[in-house]
C-alpha positions in Angstrom: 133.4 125.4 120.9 132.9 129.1 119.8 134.1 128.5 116.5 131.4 125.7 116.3 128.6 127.7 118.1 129.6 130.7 115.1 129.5 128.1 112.5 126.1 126.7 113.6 124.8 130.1 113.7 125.8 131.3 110.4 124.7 127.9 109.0 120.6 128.4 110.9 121.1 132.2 109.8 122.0 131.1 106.2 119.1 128.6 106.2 117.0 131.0 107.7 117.6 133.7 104.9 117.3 130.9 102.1 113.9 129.5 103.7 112.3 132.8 103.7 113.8 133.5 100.0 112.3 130.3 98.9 109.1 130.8 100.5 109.1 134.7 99.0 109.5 132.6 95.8 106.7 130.4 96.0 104.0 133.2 96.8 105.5 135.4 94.3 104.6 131.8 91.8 101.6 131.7 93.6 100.4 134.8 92.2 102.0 135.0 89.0 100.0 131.5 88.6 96.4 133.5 89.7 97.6 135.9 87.3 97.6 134.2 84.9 94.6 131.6 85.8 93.0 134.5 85.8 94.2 135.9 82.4 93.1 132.5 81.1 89.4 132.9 82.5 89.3 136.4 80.9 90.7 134.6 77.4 88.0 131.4 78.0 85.0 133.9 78.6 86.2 136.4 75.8 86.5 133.3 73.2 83.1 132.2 74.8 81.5 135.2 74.4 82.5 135.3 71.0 81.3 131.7 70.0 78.1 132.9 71.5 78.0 136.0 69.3 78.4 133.7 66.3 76.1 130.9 67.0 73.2 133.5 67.8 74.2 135.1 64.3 74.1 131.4 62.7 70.7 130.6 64.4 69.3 133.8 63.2 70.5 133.2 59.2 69.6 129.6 59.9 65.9 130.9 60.8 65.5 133.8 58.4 66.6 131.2 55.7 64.1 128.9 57.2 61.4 131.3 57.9 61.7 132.3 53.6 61.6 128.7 52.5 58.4 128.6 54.7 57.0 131.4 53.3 58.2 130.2 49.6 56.0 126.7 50.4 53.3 128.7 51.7 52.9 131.2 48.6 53.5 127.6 46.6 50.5 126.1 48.6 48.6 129.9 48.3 49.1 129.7 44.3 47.9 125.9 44.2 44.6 126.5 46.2 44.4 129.9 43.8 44.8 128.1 40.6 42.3 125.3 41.4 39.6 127.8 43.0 39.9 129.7 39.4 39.6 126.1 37.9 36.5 125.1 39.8 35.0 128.7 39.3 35.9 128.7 35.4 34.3 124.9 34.9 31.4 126.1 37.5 30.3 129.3 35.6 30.9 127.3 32.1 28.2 124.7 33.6 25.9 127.8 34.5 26.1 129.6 31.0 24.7 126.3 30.2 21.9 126.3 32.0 20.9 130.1 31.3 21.3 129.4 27.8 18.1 126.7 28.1 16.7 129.4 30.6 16.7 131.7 27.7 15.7 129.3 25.1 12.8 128.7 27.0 12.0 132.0 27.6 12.6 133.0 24.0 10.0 129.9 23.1 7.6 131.5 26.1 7.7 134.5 24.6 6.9 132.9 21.2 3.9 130.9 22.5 2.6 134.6 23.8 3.1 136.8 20.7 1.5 133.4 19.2 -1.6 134.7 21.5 -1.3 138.2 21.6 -3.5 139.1 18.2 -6.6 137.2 20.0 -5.8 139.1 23.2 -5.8 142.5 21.4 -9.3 141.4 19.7 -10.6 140.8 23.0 -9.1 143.9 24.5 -10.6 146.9 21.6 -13.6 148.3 22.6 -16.8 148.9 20.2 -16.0 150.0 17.0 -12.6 148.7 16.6 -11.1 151.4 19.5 -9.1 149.9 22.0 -9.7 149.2 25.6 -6.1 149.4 27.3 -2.7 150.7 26.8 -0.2 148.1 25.1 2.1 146.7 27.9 5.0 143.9 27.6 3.5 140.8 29.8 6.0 138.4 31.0 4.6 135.1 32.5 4.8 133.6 35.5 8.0 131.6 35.2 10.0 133.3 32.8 12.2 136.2 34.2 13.6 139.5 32.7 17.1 139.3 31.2 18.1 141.8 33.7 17.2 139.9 36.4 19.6 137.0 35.3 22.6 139.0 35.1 21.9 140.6 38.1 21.4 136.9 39.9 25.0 135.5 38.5 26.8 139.0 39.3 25.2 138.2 42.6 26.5 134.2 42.7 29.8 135.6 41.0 30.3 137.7 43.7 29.2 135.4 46.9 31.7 132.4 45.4 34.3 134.9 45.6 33.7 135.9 48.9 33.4 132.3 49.9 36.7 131.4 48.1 38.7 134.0 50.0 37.4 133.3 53.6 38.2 129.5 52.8 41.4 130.8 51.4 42.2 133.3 54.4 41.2 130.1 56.9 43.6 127.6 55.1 46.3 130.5 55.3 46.2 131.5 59.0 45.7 127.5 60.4 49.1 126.7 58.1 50.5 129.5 59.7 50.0 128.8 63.1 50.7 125.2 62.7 54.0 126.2 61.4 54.5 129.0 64.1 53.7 126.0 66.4 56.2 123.4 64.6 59.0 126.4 64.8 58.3 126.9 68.0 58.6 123.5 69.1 62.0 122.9 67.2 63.3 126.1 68.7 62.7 125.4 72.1 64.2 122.0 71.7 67.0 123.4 70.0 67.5 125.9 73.0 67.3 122.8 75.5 69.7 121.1 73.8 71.7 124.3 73.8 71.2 124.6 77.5 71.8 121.4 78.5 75.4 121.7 76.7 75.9 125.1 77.9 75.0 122.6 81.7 77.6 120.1 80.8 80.2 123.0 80.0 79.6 124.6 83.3 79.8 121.4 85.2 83.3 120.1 83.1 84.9 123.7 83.7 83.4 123.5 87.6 85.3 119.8 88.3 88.1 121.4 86.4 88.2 124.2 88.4 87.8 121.6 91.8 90.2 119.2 90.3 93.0 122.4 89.5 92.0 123.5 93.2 92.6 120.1 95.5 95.7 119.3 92.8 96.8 122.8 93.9 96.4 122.2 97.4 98.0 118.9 97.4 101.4 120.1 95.8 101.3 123.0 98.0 101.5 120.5 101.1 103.5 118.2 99.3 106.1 121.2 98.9 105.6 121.9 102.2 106.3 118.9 104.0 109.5 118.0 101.9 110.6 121.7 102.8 110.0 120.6 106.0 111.9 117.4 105.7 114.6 118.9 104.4 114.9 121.4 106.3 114.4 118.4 109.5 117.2 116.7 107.6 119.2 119.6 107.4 119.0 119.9 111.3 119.8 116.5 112.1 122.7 116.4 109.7 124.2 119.2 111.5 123.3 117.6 115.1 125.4 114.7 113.5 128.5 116.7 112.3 128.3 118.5 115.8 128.0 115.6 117.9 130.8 113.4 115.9 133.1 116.3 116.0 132.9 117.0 119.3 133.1 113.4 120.2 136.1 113.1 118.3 137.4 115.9 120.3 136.6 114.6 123.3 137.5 110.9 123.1 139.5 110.4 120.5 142.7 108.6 121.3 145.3 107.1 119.5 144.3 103.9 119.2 140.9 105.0 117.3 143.2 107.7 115.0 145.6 104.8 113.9 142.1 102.4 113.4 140.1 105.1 111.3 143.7 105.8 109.8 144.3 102.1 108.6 140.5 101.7 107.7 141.1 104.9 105.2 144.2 103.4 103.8 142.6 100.1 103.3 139.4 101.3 101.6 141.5 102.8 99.3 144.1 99.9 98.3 140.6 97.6 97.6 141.0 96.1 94.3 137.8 94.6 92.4 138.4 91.2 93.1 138.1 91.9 96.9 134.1 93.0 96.7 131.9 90.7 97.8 130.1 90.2 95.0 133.3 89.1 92.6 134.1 86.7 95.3 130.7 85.3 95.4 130.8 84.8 91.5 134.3 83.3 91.5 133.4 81.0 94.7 130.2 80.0 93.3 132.3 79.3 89.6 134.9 77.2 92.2 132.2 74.8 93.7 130.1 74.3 90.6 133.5 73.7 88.1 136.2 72.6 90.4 136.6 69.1 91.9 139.8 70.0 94.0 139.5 69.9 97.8 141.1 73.4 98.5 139.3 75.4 96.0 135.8 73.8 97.1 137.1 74.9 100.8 137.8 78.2 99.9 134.7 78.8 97.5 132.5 77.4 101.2 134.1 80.3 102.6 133.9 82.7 100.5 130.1 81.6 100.8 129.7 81.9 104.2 130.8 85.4 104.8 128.9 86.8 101.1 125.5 84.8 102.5 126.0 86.0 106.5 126.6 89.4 105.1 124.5 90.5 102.1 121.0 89.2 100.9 121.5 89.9 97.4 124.3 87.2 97.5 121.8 84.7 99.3 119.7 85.1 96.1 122.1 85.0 93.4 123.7 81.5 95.4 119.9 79.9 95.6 119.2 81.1 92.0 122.1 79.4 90.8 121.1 75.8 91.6 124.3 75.8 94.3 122.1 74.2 97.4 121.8 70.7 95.9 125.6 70.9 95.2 126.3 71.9 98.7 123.9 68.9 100.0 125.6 66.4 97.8 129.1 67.8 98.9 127.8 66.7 102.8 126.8 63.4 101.5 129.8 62.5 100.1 132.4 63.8 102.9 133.4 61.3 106.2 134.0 61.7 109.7 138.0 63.1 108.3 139.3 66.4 109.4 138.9 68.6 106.4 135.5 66.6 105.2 134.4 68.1 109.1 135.6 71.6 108.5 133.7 71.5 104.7 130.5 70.5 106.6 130.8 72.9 109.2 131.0 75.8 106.4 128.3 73.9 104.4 125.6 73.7 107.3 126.6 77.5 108.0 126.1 78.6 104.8 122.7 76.8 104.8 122.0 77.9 108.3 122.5 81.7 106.8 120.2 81.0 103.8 117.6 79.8 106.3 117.6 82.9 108.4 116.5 84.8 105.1 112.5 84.8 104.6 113.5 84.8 100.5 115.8 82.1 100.7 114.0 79.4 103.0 112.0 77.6 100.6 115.3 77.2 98.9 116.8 75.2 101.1 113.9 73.0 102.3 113.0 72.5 98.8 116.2 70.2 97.8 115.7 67.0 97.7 116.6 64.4 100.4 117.4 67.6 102.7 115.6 66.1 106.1 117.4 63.1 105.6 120.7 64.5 105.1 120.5 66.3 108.5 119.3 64.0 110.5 122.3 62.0 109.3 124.7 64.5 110.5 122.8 64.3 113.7 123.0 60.6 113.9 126.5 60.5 112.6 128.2 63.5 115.2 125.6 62.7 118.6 128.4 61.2 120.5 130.4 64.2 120.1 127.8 66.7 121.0 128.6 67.2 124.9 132.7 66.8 124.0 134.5 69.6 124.8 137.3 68.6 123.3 135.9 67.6 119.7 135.0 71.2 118.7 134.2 70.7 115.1 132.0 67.8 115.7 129.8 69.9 118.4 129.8 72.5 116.4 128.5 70.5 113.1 125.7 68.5 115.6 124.9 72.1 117.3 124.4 73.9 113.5 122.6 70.9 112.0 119.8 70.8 115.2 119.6 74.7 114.7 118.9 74.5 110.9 116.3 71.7 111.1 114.5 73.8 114.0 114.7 76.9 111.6 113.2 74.8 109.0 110.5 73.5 110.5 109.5 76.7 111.9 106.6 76.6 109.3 103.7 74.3 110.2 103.3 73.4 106.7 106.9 71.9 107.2 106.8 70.4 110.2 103.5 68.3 109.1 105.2 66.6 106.4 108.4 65.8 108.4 105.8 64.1 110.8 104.6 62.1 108.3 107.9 60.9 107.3 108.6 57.3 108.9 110.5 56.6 112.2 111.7 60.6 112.1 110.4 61.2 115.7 111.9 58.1 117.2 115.3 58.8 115.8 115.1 62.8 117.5 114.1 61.0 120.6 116.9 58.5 120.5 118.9 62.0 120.0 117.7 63.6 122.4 117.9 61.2 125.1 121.7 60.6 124.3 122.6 64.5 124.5 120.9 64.9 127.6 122.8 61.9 129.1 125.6 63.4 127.9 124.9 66.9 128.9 123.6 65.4 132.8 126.9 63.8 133.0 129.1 66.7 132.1 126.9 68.8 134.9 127.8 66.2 137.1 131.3 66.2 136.4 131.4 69.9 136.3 129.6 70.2 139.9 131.7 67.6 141.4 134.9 69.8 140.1 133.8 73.2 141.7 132.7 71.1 144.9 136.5 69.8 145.0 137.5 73.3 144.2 134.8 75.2 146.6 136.1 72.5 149.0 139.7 73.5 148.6 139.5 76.9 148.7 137.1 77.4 151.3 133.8 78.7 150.2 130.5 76.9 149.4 129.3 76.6 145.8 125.3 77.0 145.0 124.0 75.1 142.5 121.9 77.2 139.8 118.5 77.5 139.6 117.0 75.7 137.2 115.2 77.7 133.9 111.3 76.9 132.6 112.0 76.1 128.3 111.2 79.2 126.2 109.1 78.7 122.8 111.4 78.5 119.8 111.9 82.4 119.2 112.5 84.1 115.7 116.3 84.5 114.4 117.3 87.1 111.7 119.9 87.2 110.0 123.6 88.5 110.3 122.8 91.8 108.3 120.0 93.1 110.3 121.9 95.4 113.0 119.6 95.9 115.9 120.5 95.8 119.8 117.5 92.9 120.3 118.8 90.4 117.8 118.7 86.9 119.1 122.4 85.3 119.4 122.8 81.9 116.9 122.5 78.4 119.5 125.4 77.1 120.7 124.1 74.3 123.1 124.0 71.2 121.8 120.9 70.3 124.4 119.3 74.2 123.6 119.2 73.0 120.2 117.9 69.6 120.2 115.0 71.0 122.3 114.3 73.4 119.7 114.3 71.0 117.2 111.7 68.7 119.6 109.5 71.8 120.8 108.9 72.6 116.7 107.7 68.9 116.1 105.8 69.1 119.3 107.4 65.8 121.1 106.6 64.3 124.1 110.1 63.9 125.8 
């Protein structure tokens, strides 16, 4: 026991030490994994940055060149107005030297009209004796202006067209201007929406990122945790085990149970390949579908038996090799014989074990003629149900009742056996028989111990009689657990199972 107790604590101190070396592990991966999360985040931002830098330089050359082909149109659309103002000018002033040449024509035919008149005027103007009156003066008429005048008029016009031509000009300039200052500003601020609503999604895909990295972290870390915790809960109980078994094996072990676990050794090791359940389920199952001879077929039924009472996988491979019709039509064809009784005892057991399996149920019910075929064997072994002495015949009456009870277990089942013709008047007919049978074995029983009680001197009790329990629920062989219900054995038990599942009136 102090050997143990040193063991034990060198084994706790050793998982001690390698717990908190393990843990010391995962924070120092903890950290190196925010180290370099955050190395990442430093690497995103700097790259982000970057691409920032660069699109801001591409949407500044994108504008400038922009901003010149504007200013190219613009000086286009400047040179355009320019060269059709100077048009309409040049064709306006062409059509007003027109019109001052036929001003001066008619002044130049005014002034011939007055020089035409002038030598009467001057007679009329000298005084007596041929002196004249007045001073000689140009006269210009009403009417007919001074050449100075004119050019001083279309210098005048000249120079108010021009004046009009660049205010249209400067008016034309500045509203194309600030429709195109509003046009650019327009497309840039839907260009910087469409960059901020990017720059939104971003943010929001590296945010659930972010979450998702977070919760996925959280998740493993609790995931790691609780199979640390299960191992470390496995390691315990392991050790609890070792403990327990080897100090029960130093405190009861005789040597009866050394010789035992000795010849349970030896043979596990001498088993040969044949001797596995599942080679002797394929060679039984190759014996009863190939082989006509009685012995193999007996052999192969129990070989059956003990691969379906023991493992479900061979339950399965039987049903899925079409052997249940072949084991029906082997009951059909045996007689009331000695070996034809023990091959339908292993045959209704074998079905009896497929029944018990949830998988393998549907199997059995499923062949054809099945009902019939048991009720048969209950018709053809009733008179030896209550006999003692014919075992085999019991024994095939008390199987077949319990399989037809485990069949019709389902209400699906138990409908359509109800609907088959004269079924319940041959279980009553059953029925009443076995309990005649069973009353008058009581009766003989009682009368024996009253002979008995009577001869040795003591007084015998009859037993109180039982209320009938609803059919309960069987599993099968494999499942080990303490409240497993025991397989029928009562020929009476199991006809009233079979009668409580149909729901008969006794």
């Amino acid at each position: 026991m102090h050997k143990a107790a040193a063991i034990i604590q060198a084994n706790f101190r050793r998982h001690k030490q390698q717990t908190d070396y393990k843990r010391r592990c995962w924070a120092v991966t903890v950290i190196q994994q925010r180290f370099r999360a955050q190395k990442c985040k430093e690497l995103q931002e700097k790259r982000y940055q970057d691409v920032r830098r660069a699109v801001i330089v591409l949407q500044a050359a994108y504008r400038g060149i922009k901003s010149r082909r504007m200013i190219g149109k613009r000086r286009e659309a400047a040179s355009v107005i320019q060269s059709a103002f100077r048009v309409h000018q040049e064709i306006s002033s062409h059509f007003r030297s027109q019109s001052d040449e036929e001003q001066i024509l008619a002044d130049e035919e005014g002034c011939r009209h007055s020089s035409e008149m002038l030598p009467s005027l001057e007679g009329k103007t000298t005084g007596p004796g041929g002196s004249p009156g007045r001073a000689e003066t140009p006269f210009y008429g009403c009417g007919f202006p001074s050449p100075q005048a004119i050019k001083i008029q279309r210098a005048l016009r000249a120079h108010w067209a021009l004046e009009s031509a660049k205010r249209q000009i400067q008016s034309v300039v500045t509203i194309q201007r600030w429709v195109r200052a509003r046009l650019q500003r327009r497309r840039h601020l839907e260009d910087r929406r469409k960059v901020v609503m990017v720059q939104r999604v971003v943010r929001r895909w590296l945010a659930r990122r972010h979450k998702a990295a977070a919760v996925i972290q959280e998740v493993t870390r609790k995931f790691l945790l609780d199979r640390r915790q299960k191992r470390a809960q496995r390691g315990i109980v392991k050790a609890q085990a070792l403990w327990r078994g080897h100090r029960s094996r130093m405190l009861s072990d005789k040597p009866k149970l050394v010789k035992l676990r000795l010849r349970l050794r030896k043979i596990s090791a001498e088993v040969r390949e044949e001797d596995k359940l599942c080679n002797k389920t394929s060679s039984a199952l190759e014996y009863l579908l190939r082989y006509k001879h009685f012995s193999f077929i007996l052999e192969a039924l129990k070989n059956l038996e003990a691969a379906t009472r023991l493992s479900p996988e061979c339950c399965e491979r039987l049903v899925g090799s079409d052997a249940t019709g072949v084991i029906f039509t082997l009951i059909r064809s045996c007689n009331r014989s000695g070996p034809c009784m023990e091959v339908i005892t292993f045959s209704v057991q074998i079905l009896l074990n497929l029944s018990k399996y949830h998988l393998t149920i549907e199997a059995v019910y499923s062949v054809e003629n099945s009902l019939e075929t048991l009720l048969d064997l209950l018709q053809k072994y009733r008179e030896k149900a209550g006999d003692k002495v014919a075992e085999k015949g019991g024994s095939i009456f008390t199987k077949a009742c319990f399989l037809l009870a485990l069949l019709l277990q389902d209400e699906r089942r138990a409908q359509e056996v109800v609907k088959l013709p004269k079924v319940l008047d041959r279980i009553r007919s059953i029925y009443r028989l076995t309990a005649r049978k069973h009353k008058m074995d009581e009766e003989r029983s009682i009368t024996r111990q009253r002979i008995n009680a009577s001869i040795n001197g003591s007084f015998f009790v009859p037993p109180t009689p039982r209320k009938s329990k609803p059919p309960p629920k069987f599993v099968p062989d494999w499942v080990l657990r303490k409240d497993k219900l025991k397989d029928v054995v009562d020929p009476l038990r199991a006809i009233q199972m079979v009668a409580e599942t149909l729901a008969i009136v006794l």
